[in-house]
C-alpha positions as CSV (number, residue, x, y, z in Angstrom):
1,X,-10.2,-0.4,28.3
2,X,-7.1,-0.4,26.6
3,X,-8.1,-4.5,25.0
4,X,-11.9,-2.9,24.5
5,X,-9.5,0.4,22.2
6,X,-7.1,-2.1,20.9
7,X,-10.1,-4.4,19.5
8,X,-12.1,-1.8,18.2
9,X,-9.1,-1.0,16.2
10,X,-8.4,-4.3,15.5
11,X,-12.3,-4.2,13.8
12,X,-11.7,-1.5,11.9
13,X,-8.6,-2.4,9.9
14,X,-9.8,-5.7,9.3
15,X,-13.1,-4.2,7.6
16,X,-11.2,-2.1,5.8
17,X,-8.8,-5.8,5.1
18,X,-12.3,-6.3,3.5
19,X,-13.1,-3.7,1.3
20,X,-9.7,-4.1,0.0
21,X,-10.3,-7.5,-1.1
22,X,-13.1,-6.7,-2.7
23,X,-11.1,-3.3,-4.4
24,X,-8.3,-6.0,-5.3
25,X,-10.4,-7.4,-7.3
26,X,-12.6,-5.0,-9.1
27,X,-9.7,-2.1,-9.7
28,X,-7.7,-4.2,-12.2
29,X,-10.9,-4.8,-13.9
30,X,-12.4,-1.9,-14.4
31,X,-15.5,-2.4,-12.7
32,X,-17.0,-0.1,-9.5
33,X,-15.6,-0.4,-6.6
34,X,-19.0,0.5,-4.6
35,X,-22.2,-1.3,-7.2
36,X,-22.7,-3.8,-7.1
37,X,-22.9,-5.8,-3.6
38,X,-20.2,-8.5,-2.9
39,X,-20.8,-11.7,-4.6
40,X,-19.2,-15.1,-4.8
41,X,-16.0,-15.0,-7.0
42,X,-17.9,-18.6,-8.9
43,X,-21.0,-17.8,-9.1
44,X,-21.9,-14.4,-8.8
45,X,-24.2,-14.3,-6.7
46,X,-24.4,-11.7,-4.3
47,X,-23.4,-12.4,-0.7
48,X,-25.9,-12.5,2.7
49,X,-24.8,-10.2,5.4
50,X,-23.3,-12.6,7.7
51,X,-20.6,-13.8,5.1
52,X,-19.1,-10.5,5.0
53,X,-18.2,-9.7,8.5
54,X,-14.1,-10.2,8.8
55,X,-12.5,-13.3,9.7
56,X,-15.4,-14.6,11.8
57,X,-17.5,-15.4,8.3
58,X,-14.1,-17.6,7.6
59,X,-13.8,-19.3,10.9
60,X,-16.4,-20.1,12.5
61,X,-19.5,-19.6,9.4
62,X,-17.4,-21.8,6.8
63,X,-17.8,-18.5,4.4
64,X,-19.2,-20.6,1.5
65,X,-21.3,-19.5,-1.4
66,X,-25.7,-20.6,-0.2
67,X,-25.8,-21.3,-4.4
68,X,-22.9,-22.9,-5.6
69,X,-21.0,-24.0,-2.3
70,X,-17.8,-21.9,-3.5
71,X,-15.5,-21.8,-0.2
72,X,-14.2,-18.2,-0.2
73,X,-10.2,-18.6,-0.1
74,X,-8.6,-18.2,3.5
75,X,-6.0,-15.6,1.9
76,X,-9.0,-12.9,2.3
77,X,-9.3,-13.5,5.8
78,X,-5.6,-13.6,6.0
79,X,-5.3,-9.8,4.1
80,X,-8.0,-8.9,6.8
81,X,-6.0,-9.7,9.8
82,X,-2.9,-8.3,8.4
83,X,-4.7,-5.0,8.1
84,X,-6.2,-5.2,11.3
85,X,-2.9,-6.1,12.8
86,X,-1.2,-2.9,10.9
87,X,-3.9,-0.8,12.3
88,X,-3.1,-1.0,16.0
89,X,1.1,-0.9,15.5
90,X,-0.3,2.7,13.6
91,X,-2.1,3.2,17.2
92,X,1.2,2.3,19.4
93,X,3.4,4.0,17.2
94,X,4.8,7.5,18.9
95,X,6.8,8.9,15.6
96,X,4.2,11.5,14.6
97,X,5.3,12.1,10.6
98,X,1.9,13.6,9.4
99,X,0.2,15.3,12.4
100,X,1.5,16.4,16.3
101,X,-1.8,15.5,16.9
102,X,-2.2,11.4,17.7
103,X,-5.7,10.6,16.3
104,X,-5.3,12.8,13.3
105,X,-2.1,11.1,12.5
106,X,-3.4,7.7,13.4
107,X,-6.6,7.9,11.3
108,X,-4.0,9.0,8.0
109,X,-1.2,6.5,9.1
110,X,-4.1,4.4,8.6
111,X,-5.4,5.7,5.2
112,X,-2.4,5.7,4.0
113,X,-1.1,1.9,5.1
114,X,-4.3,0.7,4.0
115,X,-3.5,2.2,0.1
116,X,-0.1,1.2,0.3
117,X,-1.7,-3.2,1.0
118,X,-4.1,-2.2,-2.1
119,X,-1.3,-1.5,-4.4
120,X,0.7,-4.3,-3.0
121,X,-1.4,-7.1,-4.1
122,X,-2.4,-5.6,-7.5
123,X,0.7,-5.4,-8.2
124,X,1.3,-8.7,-7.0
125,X,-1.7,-10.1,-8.7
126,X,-1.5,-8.2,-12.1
127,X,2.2,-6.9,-12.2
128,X,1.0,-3.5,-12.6
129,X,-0.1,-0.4,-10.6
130,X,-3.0,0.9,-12.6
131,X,-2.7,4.8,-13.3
132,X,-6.2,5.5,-11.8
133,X,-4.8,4.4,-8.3
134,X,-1.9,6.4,-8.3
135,X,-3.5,9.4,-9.4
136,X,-6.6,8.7,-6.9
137,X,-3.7,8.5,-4.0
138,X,-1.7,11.4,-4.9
139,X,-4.8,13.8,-5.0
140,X,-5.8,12.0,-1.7
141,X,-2.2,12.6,0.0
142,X,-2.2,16.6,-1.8
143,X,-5.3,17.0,0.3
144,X,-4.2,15.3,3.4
145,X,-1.0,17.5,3.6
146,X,-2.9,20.2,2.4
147,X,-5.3,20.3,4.8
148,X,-4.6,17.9,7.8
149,X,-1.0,17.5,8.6
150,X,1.4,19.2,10.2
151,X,2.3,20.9,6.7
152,X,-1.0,22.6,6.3
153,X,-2.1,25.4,4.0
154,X,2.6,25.3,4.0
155,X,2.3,26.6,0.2
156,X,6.0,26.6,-0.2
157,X,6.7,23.4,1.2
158,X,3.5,22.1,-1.0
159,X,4.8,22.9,-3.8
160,X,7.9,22.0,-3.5
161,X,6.8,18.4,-3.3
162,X,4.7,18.7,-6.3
163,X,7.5,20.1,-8.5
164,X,9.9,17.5,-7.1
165,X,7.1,14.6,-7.9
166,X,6.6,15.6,-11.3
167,X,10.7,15.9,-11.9
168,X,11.0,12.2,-10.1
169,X,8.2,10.6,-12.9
170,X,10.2,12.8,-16.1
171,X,13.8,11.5,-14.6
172,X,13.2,7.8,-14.2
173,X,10.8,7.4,-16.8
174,X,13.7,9.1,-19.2
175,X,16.7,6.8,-18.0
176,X,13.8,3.8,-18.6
177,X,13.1,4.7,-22.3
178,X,17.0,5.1,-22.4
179,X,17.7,1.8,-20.7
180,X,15.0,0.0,-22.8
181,X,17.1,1.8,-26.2
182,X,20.3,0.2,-25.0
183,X,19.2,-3.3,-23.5
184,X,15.9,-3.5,-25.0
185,X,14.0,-4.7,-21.6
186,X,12.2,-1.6,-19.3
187,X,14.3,-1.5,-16.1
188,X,10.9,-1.1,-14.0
189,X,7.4,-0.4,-14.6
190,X,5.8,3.2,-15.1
191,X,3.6,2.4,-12.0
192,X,6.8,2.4,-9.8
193,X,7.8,5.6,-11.0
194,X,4.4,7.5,-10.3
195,X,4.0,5.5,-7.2
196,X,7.6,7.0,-5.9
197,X,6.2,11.0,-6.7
198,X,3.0,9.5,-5.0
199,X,5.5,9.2,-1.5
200,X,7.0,12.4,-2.1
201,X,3.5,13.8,-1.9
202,X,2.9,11.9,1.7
203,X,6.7,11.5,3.1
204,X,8.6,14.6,1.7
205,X,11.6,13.9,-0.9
206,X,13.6,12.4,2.2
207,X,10.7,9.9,2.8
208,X,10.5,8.8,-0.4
209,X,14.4,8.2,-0.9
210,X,14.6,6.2,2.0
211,X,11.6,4.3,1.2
212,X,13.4,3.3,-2.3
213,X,16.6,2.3,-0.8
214,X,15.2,0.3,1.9
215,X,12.9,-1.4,-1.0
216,X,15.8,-2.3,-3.2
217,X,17.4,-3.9,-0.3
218,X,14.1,-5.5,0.6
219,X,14.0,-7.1,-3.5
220,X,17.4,-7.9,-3.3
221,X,17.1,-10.0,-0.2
222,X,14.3,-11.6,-1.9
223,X,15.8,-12.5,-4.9
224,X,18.5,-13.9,-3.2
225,X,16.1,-16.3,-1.3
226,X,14.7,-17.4,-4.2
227,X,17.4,-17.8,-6.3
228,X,19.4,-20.4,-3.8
229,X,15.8,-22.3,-3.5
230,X,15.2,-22.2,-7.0
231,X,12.1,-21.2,-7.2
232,X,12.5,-18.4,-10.3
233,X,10.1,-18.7,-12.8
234,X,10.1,-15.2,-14.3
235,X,12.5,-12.7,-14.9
236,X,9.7,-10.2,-13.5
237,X,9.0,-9.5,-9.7
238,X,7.3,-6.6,-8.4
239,X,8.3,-4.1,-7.1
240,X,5.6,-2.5,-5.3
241,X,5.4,-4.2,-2.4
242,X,9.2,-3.7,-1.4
243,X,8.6,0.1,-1.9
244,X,5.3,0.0,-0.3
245,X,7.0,-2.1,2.3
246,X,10.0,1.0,2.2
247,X,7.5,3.3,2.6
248,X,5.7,2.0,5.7
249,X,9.1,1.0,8.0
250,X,10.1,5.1,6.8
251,X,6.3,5.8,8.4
252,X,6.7,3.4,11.4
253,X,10.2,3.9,12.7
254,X,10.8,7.4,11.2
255,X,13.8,9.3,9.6
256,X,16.8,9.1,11.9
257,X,16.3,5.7,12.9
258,X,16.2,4.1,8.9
259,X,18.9,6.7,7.4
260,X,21.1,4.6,10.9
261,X,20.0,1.3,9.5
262,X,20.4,2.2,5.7
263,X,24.0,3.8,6.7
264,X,23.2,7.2,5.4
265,X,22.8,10.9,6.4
266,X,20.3,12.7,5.1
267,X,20.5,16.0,6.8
């Protein structure tokens, strides 16, 4: 039973590995996210059923394009398993940070871990986060805490994150302008910002610190790898993925033990 669960699961984040490809695409774009039907990324034309189904399409259909013979890059398949992969450690994972009750906290662990891969590879991809997803995830996490988590109908607590979220955007988007006025480059991108009030939204003002400290550790390790390879080609990175990445080791292994790997206290 427990392969039968863990498979099921498996399924699930990997279709949602596939939606997200598809939303990786379209978001930066502009163009809908639900019309029209998947379609070959040469030739446009739309998809049959049987090349959309996750990873087995890739492995054992050769997912190719019936009009133009367009092989569909492996890194799809690759962002598929990932997800599905993420999807059951969420399901093994016994720190409860959004609900006492497991499937409810599963099922947003889940929501929430799959946003966090979308942002990731846009940013990646474009070096942006675009506005609309940060505002489409911090309504989403206002009415998961709202209404779902542990926090529920807390008005007090609610608000407290909002306030704090909205004085984390004015603070670091300030000391940017000012940074930009006195070195004339922009320390980080606006996206970052609003993508740190989106955490305090989700994880709480202690979440979201750790999640920044762990991420600037996570980019400094990385440049450092890079640097004694020599593979720089830009003076840009970003910087999403090491505070998405932040954010999900604060959601996996919880508050007391990253503050005793980042060497701080937050009580």
């Amino acid at each position: 039973m427990n392969y039968l669960n863990n498979f099921l699961i498996f399924f699930c984040g990997a279709s949602c590995g596939s939606f997200i490809n598809l939303a990786r695409y379209r978001i930066p774009r502009n163009q809908s996210i639900f019309f029209p039907n998947s379609f070959c990324d040469n030739c446009k034309t739309a998809l049959n059923w049987h090349q959309k189904i996750p990873i087995f399409s890739q492995l054992f259909v050769k997912k190719k394009c019936n009009s133009c013979g367009f092989k569909i890059p492996l890194k799809y398949s690759i962002i598929e398993i990932i997800l599905g992969c993420l999807f059951i450690l969420n399901s093994h994972n016994f720190y409860f940070i959004f609900s006492s009750n497991r499937i409810v906290d599963i099922f947003i662990k889940c929501i929430f871990v799959s946003n966090l891969l979308l942002i990731s590879l846009i940013d990646i991809d474009t070096l942006t986060i675009p506005n609309k997803l940060n505002t489409f995830n911090y309504v989403l996490g206002f009415l998961t805490i709202l209404f779902f988590s542990n926090h529920a109908f807390h008005i007090n607590l609610i608000l407290f994150r909002i306030l704090f979220s909205i004085l984390t955007i004015l603070f670091l988007e300030l000391f940017s302008y000012l940074y930009f006025l006195l070195r004339g480059k922009v320390p980080f991108g606006s996206g970052d910002s609003k993508l740190l009030a989106v955490f305090i939204i989700w994880l709480g003002l202690k979440g979201m610190l750790i999640s920044l400290i762990f991420s600037i550790y996570l980019a400094a390790i990385y440049i450092f790898i890079i640097y004694i390879i020599s593979l720089f080609k830009t003076d840009r990175i970003p910087f999403g993925p090491f505070l998405c990445l932040g954010a999900y080791l604060f959601l996996i292994l919880g508050e007391e033990i990253t503050s005793r790997i980042l060497f701080f206290n937050f009580s």
